[in-house]
C-alpha positions in Angstrom: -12.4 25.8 63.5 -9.1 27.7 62.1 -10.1 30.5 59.7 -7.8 30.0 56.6 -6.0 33.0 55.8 -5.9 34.1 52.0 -3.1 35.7 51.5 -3.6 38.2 47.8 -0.5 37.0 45.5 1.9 40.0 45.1 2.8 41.5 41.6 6.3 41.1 41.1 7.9 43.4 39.0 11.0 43.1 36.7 13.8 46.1 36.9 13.4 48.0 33.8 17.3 48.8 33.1 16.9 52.0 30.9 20.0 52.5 29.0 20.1 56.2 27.6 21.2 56.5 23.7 24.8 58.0 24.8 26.2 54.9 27.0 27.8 52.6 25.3 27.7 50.4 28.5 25.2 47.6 28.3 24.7 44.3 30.3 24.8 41.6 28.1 22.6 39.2 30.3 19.9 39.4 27.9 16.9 37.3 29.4 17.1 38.6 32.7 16.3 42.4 33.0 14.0 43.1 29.9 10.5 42.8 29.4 8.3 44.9 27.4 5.5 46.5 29.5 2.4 44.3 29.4 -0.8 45.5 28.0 -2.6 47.7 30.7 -5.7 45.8 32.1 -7.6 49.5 31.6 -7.3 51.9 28.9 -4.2 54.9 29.7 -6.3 57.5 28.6 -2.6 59.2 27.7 -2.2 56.2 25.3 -5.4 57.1 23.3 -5.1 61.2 23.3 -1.7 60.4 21.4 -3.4 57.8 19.4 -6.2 60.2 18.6 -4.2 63.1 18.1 -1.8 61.2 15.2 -4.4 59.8 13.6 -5.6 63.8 12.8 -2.4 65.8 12.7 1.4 64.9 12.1 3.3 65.1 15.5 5.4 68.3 14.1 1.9 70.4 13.6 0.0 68.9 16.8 -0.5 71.3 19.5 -2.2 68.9 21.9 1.0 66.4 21.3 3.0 69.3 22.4 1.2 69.8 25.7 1.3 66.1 26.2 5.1 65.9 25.4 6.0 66.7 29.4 3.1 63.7 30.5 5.1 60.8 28.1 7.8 58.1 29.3 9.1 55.6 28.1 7.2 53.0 28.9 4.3 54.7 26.8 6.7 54.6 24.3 7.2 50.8 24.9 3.7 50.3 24.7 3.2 51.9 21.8 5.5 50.1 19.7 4.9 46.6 21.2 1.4 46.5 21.5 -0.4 49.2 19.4 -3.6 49.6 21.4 -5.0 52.1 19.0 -3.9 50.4 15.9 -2.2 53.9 14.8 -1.1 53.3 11.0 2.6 51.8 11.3 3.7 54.6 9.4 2.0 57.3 11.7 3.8 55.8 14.6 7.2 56.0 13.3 6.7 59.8 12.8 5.9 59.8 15.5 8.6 58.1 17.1 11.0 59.9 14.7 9.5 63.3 16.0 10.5 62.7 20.0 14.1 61.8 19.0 14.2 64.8 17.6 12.5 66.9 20.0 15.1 69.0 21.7 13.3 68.8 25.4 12.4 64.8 25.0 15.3 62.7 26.0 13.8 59.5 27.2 14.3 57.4 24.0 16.6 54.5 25.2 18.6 52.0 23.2 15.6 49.5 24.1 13.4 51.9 22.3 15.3 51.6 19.1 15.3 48.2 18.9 12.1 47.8 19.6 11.1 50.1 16.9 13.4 48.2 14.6 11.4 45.1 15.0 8.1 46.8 14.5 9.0 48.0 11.5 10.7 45.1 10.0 7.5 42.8 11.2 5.4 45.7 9.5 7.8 45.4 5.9 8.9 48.5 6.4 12.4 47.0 6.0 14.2 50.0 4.2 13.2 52.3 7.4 14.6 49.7 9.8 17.7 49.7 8.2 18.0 53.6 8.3 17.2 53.7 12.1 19.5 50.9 12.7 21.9 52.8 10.8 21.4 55.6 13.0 22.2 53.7 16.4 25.1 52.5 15.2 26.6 56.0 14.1 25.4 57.1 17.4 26.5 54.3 19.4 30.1 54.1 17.3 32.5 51.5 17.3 33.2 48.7 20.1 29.1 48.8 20.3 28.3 46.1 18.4 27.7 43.7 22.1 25.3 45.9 23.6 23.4 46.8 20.1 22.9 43.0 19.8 21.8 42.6 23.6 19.2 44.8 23.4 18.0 43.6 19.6 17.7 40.5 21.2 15.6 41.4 24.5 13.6 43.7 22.3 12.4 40.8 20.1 9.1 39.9 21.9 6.4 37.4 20.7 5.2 38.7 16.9 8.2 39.4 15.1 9.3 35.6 12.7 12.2 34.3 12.3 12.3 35.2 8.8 12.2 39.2 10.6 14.7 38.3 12.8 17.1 37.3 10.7 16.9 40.0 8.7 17.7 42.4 11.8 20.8 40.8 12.5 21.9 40.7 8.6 21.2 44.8 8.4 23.0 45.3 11.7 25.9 43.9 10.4 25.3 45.4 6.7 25.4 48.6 9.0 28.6 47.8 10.7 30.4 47.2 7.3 29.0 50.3 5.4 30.2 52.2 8.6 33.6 50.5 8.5 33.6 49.4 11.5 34.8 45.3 11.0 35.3 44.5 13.9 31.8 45.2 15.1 30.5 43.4 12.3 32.3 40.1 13.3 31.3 40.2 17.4 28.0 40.0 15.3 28.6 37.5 13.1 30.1 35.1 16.7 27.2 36.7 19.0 24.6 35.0 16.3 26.9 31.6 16.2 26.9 31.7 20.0 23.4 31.9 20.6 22.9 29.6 17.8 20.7 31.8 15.6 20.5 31.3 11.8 23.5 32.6 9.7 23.1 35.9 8.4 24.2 35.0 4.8 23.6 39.0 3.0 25.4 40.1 5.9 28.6 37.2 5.8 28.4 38.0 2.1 28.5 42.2 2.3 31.7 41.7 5.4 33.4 39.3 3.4 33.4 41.1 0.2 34.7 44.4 2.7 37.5 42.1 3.8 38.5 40.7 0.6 39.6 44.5 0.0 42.1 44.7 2.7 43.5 42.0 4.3 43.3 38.7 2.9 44.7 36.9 5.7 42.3 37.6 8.5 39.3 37.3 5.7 40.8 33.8 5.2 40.5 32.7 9.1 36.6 35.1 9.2 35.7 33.0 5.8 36.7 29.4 7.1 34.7 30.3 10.5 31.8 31.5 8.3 32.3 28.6 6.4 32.2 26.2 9.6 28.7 27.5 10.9 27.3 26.1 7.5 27.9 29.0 5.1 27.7 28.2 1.9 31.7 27.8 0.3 32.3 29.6 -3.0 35.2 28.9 -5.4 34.6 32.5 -6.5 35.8 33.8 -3.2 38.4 31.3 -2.6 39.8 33.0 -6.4 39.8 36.2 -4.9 41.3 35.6 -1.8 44.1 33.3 -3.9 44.6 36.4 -5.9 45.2 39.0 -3.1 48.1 36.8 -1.6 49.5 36.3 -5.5 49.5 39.9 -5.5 51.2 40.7 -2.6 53.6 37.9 -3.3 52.9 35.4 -0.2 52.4 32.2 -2.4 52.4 30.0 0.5 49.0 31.5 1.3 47.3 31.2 -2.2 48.5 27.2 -2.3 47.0 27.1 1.1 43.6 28.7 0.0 43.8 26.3 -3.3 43.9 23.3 -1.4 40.7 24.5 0.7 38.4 24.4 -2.2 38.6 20.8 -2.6 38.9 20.4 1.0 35.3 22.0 1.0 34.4 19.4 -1.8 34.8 21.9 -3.8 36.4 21.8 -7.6 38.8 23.9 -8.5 38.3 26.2 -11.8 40.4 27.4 -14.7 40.5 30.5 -13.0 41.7 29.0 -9.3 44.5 27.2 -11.5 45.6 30.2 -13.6 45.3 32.5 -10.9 48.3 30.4 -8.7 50.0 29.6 -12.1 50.2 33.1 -12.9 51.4 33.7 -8.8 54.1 31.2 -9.2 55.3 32.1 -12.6 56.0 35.8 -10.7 57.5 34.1 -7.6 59.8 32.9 -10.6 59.0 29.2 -9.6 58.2 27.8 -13.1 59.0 24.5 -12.6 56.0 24.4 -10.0 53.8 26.4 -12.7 54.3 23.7 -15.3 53.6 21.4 -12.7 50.5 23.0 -12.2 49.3 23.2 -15.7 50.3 19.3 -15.4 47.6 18.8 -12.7 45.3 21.3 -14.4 44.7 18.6 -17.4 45.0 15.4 -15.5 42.0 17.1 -13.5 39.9 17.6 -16.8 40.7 21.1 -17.2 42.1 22.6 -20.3 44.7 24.8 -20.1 44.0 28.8 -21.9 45.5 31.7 -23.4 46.0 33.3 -19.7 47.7 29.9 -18.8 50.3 29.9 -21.5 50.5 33.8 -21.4 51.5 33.5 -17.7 54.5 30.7 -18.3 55.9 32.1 -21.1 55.9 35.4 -19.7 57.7 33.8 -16.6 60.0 32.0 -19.6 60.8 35.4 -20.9 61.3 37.1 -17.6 64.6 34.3 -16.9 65.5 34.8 -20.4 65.1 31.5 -21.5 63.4 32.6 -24.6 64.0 29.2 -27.2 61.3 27.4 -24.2 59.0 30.6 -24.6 58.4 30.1 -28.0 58.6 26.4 -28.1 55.3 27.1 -25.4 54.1 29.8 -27.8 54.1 27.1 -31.1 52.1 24.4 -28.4 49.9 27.1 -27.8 49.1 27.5 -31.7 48.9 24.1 -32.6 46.2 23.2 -29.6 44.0 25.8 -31.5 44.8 28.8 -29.1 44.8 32.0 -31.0 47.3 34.3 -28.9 45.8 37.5 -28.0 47.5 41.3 -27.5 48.9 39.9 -24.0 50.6 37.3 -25.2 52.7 38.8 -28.0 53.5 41.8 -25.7 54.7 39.4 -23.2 57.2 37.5 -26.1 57.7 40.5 -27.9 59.3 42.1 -24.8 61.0 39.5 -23.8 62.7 39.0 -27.3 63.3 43.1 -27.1 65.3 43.0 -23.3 67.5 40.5 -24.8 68.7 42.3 -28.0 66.6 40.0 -30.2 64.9 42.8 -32.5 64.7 41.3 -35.6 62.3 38.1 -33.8 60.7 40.4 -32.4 59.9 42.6 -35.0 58.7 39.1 -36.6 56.2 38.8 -33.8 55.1 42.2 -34.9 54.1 41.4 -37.7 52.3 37.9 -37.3 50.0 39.3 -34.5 49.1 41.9 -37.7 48.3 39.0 -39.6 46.4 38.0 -37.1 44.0 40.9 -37.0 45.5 41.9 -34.1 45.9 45.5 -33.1 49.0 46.5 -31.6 48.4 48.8 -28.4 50.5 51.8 -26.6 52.6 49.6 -24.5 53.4 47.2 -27.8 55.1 50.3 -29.8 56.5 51.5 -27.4 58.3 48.0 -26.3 59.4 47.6 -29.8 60.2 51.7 -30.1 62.3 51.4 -26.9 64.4 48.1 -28.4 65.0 49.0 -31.6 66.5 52.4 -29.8 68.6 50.1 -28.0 70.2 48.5 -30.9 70.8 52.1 -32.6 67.8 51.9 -34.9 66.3 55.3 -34.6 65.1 55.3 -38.3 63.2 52.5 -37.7 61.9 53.9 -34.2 61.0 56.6 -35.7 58.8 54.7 -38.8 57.1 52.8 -36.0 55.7 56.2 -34.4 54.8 57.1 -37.6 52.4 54.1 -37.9 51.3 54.6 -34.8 50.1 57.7 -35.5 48.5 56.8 -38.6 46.6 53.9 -36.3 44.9 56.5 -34.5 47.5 56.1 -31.2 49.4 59.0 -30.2 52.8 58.7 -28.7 52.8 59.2 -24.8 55.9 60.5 -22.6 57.2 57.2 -22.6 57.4 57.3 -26.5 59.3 60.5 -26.7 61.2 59.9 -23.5 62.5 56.6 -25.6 63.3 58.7 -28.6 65.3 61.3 -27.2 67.5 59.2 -24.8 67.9 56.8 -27.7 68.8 59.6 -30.1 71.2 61.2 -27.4 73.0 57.9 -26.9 73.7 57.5 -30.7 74.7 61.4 -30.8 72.1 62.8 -32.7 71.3 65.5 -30.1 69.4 67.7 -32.6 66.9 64.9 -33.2 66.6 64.9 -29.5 66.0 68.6 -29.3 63.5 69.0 -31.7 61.2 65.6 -29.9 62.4 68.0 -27.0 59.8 71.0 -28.6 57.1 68.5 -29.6 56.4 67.3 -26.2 56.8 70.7 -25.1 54.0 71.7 -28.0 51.7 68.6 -27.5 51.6 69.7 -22.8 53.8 66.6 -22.5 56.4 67.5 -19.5 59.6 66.1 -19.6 60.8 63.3 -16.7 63.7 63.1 -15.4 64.9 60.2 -18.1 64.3 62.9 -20.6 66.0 65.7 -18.5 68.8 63.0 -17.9 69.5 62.4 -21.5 69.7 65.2 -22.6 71.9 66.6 -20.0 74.7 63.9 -20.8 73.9 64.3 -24.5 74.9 68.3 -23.9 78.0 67.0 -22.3 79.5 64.3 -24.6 78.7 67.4 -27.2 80.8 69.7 -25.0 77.7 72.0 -24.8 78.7 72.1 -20.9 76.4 76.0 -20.9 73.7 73.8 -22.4 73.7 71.3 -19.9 73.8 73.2 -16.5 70.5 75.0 -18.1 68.4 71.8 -18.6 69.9 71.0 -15.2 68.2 74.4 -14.0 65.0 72.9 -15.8 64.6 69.9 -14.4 65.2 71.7 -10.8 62.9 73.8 -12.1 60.4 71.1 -12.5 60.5 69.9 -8.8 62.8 67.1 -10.6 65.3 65.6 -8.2 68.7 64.8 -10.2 71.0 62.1 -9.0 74.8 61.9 -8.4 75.0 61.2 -12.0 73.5 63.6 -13.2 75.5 66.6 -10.7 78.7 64.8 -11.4 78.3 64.7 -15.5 77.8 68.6 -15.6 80.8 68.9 -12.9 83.0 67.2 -15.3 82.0 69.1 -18.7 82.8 72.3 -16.5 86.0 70.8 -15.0 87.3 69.8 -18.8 86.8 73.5 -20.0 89.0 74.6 -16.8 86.1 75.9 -15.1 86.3 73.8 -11.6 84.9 77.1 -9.9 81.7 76.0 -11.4 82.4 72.6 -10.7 82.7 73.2 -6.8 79.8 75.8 -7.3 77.8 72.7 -8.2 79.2 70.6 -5.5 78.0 72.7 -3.1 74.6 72.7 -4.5 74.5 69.3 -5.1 75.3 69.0 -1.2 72.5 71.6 -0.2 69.4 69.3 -2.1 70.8 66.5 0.3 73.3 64.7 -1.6 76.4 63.0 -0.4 78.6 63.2 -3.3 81.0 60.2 -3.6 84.4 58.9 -4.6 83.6 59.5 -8.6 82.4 63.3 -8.3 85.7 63.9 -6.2 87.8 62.2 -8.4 86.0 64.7 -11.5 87.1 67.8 -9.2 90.7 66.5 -8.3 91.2 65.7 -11.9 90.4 69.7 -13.0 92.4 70.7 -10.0 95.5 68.5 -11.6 95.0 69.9 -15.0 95.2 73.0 -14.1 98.6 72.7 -12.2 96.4 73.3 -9.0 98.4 70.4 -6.8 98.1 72.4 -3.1 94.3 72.5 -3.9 94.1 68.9 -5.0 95.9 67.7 -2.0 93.8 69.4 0.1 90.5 68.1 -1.8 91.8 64.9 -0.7 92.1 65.5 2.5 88.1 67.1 2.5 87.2 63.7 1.1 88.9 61.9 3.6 87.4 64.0 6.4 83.8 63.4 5.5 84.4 59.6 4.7 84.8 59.8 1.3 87.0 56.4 0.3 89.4 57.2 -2.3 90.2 55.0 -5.1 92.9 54.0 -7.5 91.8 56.4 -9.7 92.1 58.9 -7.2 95.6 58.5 -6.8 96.8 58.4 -9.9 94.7 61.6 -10.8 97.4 62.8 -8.0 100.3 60.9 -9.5 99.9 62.1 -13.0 99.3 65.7 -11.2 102.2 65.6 -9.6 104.3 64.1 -12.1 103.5 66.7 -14.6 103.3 69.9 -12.3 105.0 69.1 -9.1 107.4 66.5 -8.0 107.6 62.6 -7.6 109.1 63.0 -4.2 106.1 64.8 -2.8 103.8 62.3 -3.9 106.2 59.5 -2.5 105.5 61.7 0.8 102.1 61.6 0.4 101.6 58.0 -0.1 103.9 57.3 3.1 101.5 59.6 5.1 98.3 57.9 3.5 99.4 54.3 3.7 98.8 54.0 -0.5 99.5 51.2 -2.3 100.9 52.0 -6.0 98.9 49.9 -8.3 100.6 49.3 -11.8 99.1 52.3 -13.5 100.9 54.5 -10.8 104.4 52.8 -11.6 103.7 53.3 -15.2 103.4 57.0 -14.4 106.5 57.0 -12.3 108.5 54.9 -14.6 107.6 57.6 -17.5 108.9 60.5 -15.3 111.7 59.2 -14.2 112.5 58.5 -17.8 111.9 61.6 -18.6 114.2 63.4 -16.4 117.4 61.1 -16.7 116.8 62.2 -20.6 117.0 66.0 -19.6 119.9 65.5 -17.8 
């Protein structure tokens, strides 16, 4: 009889892959190579002197932890974590864990170890700790991590931790991701949970969303709708923000797109989805599609508000068409709307751009009425327009009752007064504002510098002008052209073109390309002054470096000519230029010619 052989069954043990903390290498094949170490079929006496020893002493002040530091690897810290033998307090055990990471001469903590640690704790409520150590792998592990992080979360899970635990890992490691700024991570998460249909991590959809919303709208659109797709749960409030962002940075098409996706999502759309693409459209200066809008708003149920009628009749004011503004203003009254501080501005403005004063002024006074109080910006609308009509006295009564509202004026209010005052002449007015803003720490702009430079000027106070020109250099101000060219000309008309070239040259030096009108300024101080070699050859500079010249140009050369040199030469000089006379320049001719047939 054959003796039956019984051959012992052989053990077979899965490859522990250890991945160290510092390679950001992982296989992703998560079932296949991870298994925590079973519990030991006879007590590791190693296991129970650690046990023993952090149940007296904290692992910093043990000495017998110490000497059993060399004896420990990783799979005791495995064991540990997943299966407790000892029952050490959950607490004790992540001091203890927290104690070899930071050992300097234990480096045997894996990414495995993490994550299982992260479990423990989260199935032991110690969910604030979790966080932190997840928080701690991923600034370790940095960005591009977010695959390997999730493989071995995944692998690490094991038998006791819920569902409810588990998806709470996944929504702090992508909390993690966005706090760290690194999006991108934070999405693989989001599509890793989709693919291996997990629950959606809604506080972690919610905390990446909100991130995006903040940067680029378009690619949060696209994340949201996939969100959105794996049953998250669609909010109008977030399609308003997102319809906002795209307003803002003018792409309308977007916004209408997002506005149709809330009722696509069976979704209603709210006051503030329709005012917000109202108010989008009304700056895209597409008011017929605003109205049309406002149309839909009250077919749908919706009453129209202030905000909606603030933002078409500012878009009415903004194209002038002022009559339709306040025609929408007076429907706004009459359906019970009281108009707040926005909405007069907005008319009030408007009315002021176009010359209309008195109506606005008239506006001015009915939001008053209304017990409404005027802010900065209103004054200094209705300051800066009634300096545009000439009406400093009046400009100057409404600072005065600013003042006594408790508002004080700002650098806009002064900067209004003097360049008003220094357009209407009154330069001393505009000096003395000057010293106030100087007295009250207000610094001057370069409107102010500007103003007063050409009101120096047009005084002939040409000494007074190249100093607040100095000032405003002075000031890391940048003048313009303009500005170079007005204080060439008030030296050029005293006879001083030396300064007037001095200037050139500096106005070259800060990197500005003088054009056809300063030349012309120089030429035309050249002529007066009988300098016609000098003036040619200014012409020929400006031709050299480009410079166009113009028809006043030549007949700054004609009249030069005709008064200090002769007609022939300029008829020579027109031949070798190619000019064409225009009628001024035969005017000038005709006179000379005159002229001389009377002498002789």
């Amino acid at each position: 009889m054959a003796t039956s052989l019984k051959v012992p069954k052989t053990t077979l043990h899965r490859n522990l892959r250890l991945t160290f903390f510092n390679d950001n290498n992982c296989n992703c094949n998560y079932s296949s190579w991870y298994s925590p170490p079973p519990p030991p079929h006879q007590e590791d006496p190693l296991l129970k002197s650690i046990s023993d020893s952090l149940k007296t002493d904290s692992p910093s002040s043990s000495s017998s932890l110490n000497k059993l530091l060399p004896k420990i690897t990783t799979t005791h810290v495995l064991t540990l974590i997943n299966h407790n033998p000892h029952c050490l307090p959950p607490l004790s055990l992540l001091s203890f864990f927290n104690f070899l990471s930071s050992h300097p001469h234990f480096r045997l903590l894996t990414l495995q170890s993490y994550s299982a640690m992260t479990h423990f704790l989260v199935s032991n409520n110690l969910r604030s700790q979790a966080l932190n150590l997840l928080r701690l792998v991923v600034s370790k592990k940095g960005n591009g991590s977010s695959s390997s992080v999730f493989a071995s979360l995944v692998e690490t899970r094991g038998t006791h931790l819920s569902s409810i635990n588990f998806d709470f890992v996944f929504d702090a490691l992508m909390i993690v991701y966005v706090d760290l700024w690194f999006v991108n991570d934070a999405i693989q998460c989001f599509r890793l949970v989709r693919k291996h249909n997990f629950r959606i991590p809604v506080n972690g959809c919610r905390c990446l969303i909100d991130r995006m919303m903040k940067t680029k709208p378009m690619v949060t659109l696209g994340f949201y709708l996939e969100v959105l797709d794996y049953g998250y749960s669609p909010s109008v409030y977030v399609f308003n923000v997102l319809m906002h962002r795209f307003c803002k940075e003018g792409k309308i098409k977007d916004a209408r797109i997002v506005f149709d996706e809330i009722t696509n999502r069976g979704l209603r759309a709210t006051v503030v989805s329709f005012n917000t693409l109202i108010n989008g459209y009304c700056k895209a200066k597409n008011l017929e599609e605003g109205f049309r809008l406002k149309s839909v708003m009250e077919e749908s149920g919706l009453r129209p508000d202030v905000y909606t009628f603030s933002a078409l009749i500012n878009g009415l004011c903004k194209e002038s068409r002022l009559d339709d503004a306040n025609l929408l203003f007076e429907e706004m009254s009459e359906r019970g709307l009281v108009p707040n501080d926005i909405t007069f501005t907005t008319l009030i403005d408007g009315q002021c751009k176009n010359g209309r004063i008195n109506v606005a002024m008239e506006l001015y006074r009915e939001m008053l009425n209304k017990g409404l109080k005027p802010d900065l910006v209103m004054y200094n609308t209705l300051i800066n327009g009634l300096c545009k009509v000439g009406d400093l006295e009046e400009a100057k009564k409404l600072v005065d009752e600013m003042c006594t509202k408790g508002l004080k004026p700002d650098k806009i209010t002064y900067t209004t007064l003097i360049d008003g005052s220094c357009k209407e002449g009154d330069l001393s007015s505009a000096l003395e504002i000057r010293e106030e803003m100087i007295r009250g720490g207000i610094g001057l702009d370069d409107v102010a510098f500007t103003a007063l430079i050409s009101g120096f000027c047009r005084d002939g106070k040409v000494v007074e002008a190249e100093r607040t020109l100095r000032e405003m250099l002075k000031a890391d101000l940048k003048p313009d052209d303009a500005v170079y060219t007005m204080v060439i000309d008030g030296f050029c008309k005293k006879g001083d073109v030396k300064m007037g070239f001095k200037l050139l040259k500096e106005m070259q030096s800060d990197g500005h390309v003088p054009g056809v009108v300063t030349y012309n300024v120089l030429m035309n101080g050249l002529c007066k002054l009988g300098q016609i070699k000098n003036a040619n050859m200014l012409l020929d500079a400006m031709l050299n470096l480009g410079v166009i010249p113009d028809d006043i140009t030549y007949n700054i050369l004609l009249e030069g000519h005709c008064k200090y040199g002769r007609p022939e030469d300029f008829d020579k000089l027109r031949c070798e230029k190619g000019l064409v006379l225009d009628y001024a320049s035969y005017t000038s001719l005709v006179g000379k010619t005159s002229k001389d047939r009377r002498k002789r």
